[in-house]
C-alpha positions as CSV (number, residue, x, y, z in Angstrom):
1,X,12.9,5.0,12.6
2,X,11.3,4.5,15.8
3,X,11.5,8.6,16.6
4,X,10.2,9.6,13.2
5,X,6.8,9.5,12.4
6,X,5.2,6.9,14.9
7,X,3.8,9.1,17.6
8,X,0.5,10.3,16.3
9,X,1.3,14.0,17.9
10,X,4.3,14.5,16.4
11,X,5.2,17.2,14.0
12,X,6.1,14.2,11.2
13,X,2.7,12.2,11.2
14,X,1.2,15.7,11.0
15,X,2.9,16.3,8.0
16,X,1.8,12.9,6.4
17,X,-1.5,13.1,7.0
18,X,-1.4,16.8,5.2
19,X,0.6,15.6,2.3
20,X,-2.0,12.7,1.9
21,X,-4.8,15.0,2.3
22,X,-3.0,17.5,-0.1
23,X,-2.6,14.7,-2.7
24,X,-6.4,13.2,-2.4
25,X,-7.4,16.9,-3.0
26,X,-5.1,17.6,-6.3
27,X,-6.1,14.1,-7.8
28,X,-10.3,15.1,-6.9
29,X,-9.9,18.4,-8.5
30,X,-8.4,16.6,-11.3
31,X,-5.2,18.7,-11.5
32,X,-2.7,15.6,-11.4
33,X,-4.8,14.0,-14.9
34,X,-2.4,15.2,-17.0
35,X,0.9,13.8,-15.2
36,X,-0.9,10.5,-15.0
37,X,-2.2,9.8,-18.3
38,X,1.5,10.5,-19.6
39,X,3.0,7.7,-17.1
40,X,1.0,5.6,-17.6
41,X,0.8,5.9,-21.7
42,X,4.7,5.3,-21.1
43,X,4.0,1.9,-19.0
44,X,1.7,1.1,-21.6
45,X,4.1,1.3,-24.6
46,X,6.7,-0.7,-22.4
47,X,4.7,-3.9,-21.8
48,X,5.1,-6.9,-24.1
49,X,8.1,-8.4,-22.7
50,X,6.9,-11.9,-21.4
51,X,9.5,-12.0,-18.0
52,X,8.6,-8.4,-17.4
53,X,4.5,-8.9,-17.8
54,X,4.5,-12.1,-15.8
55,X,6.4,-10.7,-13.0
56,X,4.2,-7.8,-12.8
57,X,1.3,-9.9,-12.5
58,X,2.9,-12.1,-9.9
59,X,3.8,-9.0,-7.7
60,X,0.1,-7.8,-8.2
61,X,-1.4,-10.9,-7.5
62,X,0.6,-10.7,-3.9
63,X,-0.2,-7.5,-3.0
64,X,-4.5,-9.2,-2.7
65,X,-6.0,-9.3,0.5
66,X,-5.7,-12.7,1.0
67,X,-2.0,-13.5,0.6
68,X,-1.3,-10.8,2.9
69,X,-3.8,-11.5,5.2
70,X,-2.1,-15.2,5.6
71,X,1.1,-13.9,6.2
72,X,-0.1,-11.8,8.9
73,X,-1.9,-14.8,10.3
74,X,1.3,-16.8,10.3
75,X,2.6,-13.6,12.7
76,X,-0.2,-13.7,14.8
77,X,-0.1,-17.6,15.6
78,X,3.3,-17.0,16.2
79,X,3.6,-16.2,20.2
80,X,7.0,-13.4,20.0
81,X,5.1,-11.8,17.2
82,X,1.5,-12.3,17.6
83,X,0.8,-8.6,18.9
84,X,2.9,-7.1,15.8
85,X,0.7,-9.7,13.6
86,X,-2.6,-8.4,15.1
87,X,-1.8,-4.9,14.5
88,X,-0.3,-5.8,10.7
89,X,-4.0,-7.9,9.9
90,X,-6.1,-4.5,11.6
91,X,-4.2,-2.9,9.5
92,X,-4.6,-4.4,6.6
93,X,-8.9,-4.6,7.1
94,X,-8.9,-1.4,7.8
95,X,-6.7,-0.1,5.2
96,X,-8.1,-2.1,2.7
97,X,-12.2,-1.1,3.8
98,X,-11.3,2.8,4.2
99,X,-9.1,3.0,0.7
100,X,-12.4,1.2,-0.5
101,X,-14.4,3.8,1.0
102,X,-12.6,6.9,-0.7
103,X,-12.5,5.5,-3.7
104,X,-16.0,5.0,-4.3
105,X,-17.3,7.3,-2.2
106,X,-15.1,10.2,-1.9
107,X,-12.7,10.8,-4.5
108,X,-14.3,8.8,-7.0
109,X,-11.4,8.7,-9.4
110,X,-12.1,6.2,-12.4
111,X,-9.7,3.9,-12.9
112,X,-7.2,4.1,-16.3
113,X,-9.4,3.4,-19.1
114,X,-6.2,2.4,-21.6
115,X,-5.9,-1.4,-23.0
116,X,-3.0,-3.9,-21.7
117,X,-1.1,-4.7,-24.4
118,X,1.5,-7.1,-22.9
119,X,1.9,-10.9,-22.9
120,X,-1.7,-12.9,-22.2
121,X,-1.4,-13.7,-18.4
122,X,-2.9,-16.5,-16.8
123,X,-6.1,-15.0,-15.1
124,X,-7.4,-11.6,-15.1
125,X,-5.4,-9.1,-13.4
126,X,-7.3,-8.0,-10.1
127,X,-8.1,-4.7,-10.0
128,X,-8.6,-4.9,-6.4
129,X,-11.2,-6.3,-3.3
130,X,-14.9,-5.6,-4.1
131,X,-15.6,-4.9,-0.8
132,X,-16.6,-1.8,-1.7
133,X,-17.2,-2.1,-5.5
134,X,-13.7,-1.9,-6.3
135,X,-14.2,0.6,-9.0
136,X,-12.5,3.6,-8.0
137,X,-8.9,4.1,-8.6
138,X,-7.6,7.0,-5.2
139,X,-6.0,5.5,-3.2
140,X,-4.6,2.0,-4.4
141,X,-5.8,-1.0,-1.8
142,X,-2.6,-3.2,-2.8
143,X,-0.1,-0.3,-2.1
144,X,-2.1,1.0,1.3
145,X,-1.6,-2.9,2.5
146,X,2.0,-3.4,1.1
147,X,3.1,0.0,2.8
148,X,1.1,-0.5,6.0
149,X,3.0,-4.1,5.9
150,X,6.4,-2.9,5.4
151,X,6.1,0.0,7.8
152,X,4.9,-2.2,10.9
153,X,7.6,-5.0,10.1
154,X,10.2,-1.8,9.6
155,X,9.6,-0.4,12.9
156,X,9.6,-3.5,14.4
157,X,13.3,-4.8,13.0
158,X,14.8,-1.5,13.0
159,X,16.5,-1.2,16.1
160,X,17.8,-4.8,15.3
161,X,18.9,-4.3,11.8
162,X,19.5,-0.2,11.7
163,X,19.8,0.0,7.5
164,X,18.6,-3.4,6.6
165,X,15.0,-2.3,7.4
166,X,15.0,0.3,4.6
167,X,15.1,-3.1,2.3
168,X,11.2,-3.6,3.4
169,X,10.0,-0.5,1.4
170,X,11.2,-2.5,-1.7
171,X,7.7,-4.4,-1.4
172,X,5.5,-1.2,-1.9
173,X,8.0,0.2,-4.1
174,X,7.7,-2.9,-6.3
175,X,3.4,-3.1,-5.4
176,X,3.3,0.0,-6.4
177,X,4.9,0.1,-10.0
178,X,2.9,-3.3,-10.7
179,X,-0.3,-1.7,-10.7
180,X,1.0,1.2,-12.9
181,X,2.7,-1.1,-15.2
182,X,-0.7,-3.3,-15.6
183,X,-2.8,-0.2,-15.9
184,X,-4.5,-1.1,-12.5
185,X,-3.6,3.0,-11.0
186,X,-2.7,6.3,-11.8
187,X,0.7,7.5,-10.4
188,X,-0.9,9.7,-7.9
189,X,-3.3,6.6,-7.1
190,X,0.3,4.4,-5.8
191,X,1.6,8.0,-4.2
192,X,-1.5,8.0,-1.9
193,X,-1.8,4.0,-1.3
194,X,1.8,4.7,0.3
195,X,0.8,8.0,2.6
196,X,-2.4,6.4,3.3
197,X,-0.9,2.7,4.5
198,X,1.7,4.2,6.7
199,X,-1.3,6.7,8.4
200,X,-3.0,3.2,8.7
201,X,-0.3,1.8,10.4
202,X,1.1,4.8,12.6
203,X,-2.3,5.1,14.5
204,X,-3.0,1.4,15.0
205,X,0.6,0.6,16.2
206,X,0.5,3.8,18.5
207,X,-3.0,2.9,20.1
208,X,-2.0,-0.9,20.4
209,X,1.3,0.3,22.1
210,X,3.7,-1.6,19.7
211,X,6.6,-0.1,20.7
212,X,5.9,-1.0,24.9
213,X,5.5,-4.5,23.4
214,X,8.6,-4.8,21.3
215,X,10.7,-2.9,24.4
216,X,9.4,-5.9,26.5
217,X,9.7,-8.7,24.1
218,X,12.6,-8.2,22.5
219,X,11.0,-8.8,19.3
């Protein structure tokens, strides 16, 4: 992992920010509507099992800017991993203010207007931070922080556990199908929240020279 996509010249992060920029472009021009609505009219028909609904709503309700944003202060108190925490919680801001940013401003993608018709849950589900409104729906906040999350920690443990870091990705994976499931995103919405984290992530670890850190530290 640590020769794929983390240098910020290389051929693979090129390629990521394309396919992100490809993907923000289909979903503005309204091309992807189509695709969506169907998914999502699937996840709607699906809902009503009680385990199921509260489980998605638990994932969700994770995947907030503040729950993260305590884990990543418990890395950064943390001496062997403080630099990896600072870069996580950047990350994180950052992520979660730009995604913000494009979604209001830029792509301006409304949200799925369809009704939840799963179990009653036990507060509102959170459609994500206001820091920008909250109202648009390209790319998803909770994925772009679960992703940027899972890539950091991945690149960090991968030399030490050479498959077992793979096992991270099941956080966005799982972030990401929550917000489809409750009718928080589109499909493409989750897609982009994933490119978009890991472009988050690949430039603040490369500028905050992770990898000289790790190398040292032993992390």
């Amino acid at each position: 992992m640590q020769k794929f996509i983390f240098q910020i010249r290389s051929r693979g992060f090129f390629l990521l920010v394309i396919a992100f920029l490809i993907i923000a472009g289909l979903v503005y021009g309204q091309v992807t509507d189509d695709f969506d609505r169907s998914v999502i009219l699937h996840f709607q028909s699906t809902a009503g099992s009680a385990p199921m609904d509260l489980s998605m709503w638990v994932l969700t309700e994770i995947g907030g800017i503040f729950p993260i944003m305590v884990f990543c202060f418990v890395l950064f108190v943390w001496r062997k991993t403080r630099r990896m925490g600072l870069i996580v919680l950047l990350a994180i801001l950052i992520g979660t203010v730009l995604a913000g940013y494009l979604k209001d401003y830029v792509v301006e993608r409304p949200r799925p207007d369809l009704d939840y018709l799963g179990t009653e849950l036990p507060i509102d589900v959170e459609s994500d931070t206001t820091v920008l409104g909250g109202k648009g729906s390209f790319p998803s906040g909770h994925v772009t922080r679960a992703s940027a999350l899972a890539f950091v920690l991945g690149y960090a443990l991968s030399d030490r556990f050479p498959r077992g870091w793979i096992l991270l990705w099941i956080f966005p994976a799982s972030m990401a199908i929550s917000r489809i499931y409750l009718l928080q995103h589109h499909p493409m919405d989750v897609i982009g929240g994933v490119l978009f984290g890991i472009i988050i992530a690949v430039i603040l670890a490369d500028k905050l020279k992770l990898s000289e850190y790790l190398n040292s530290s032993k992390v």
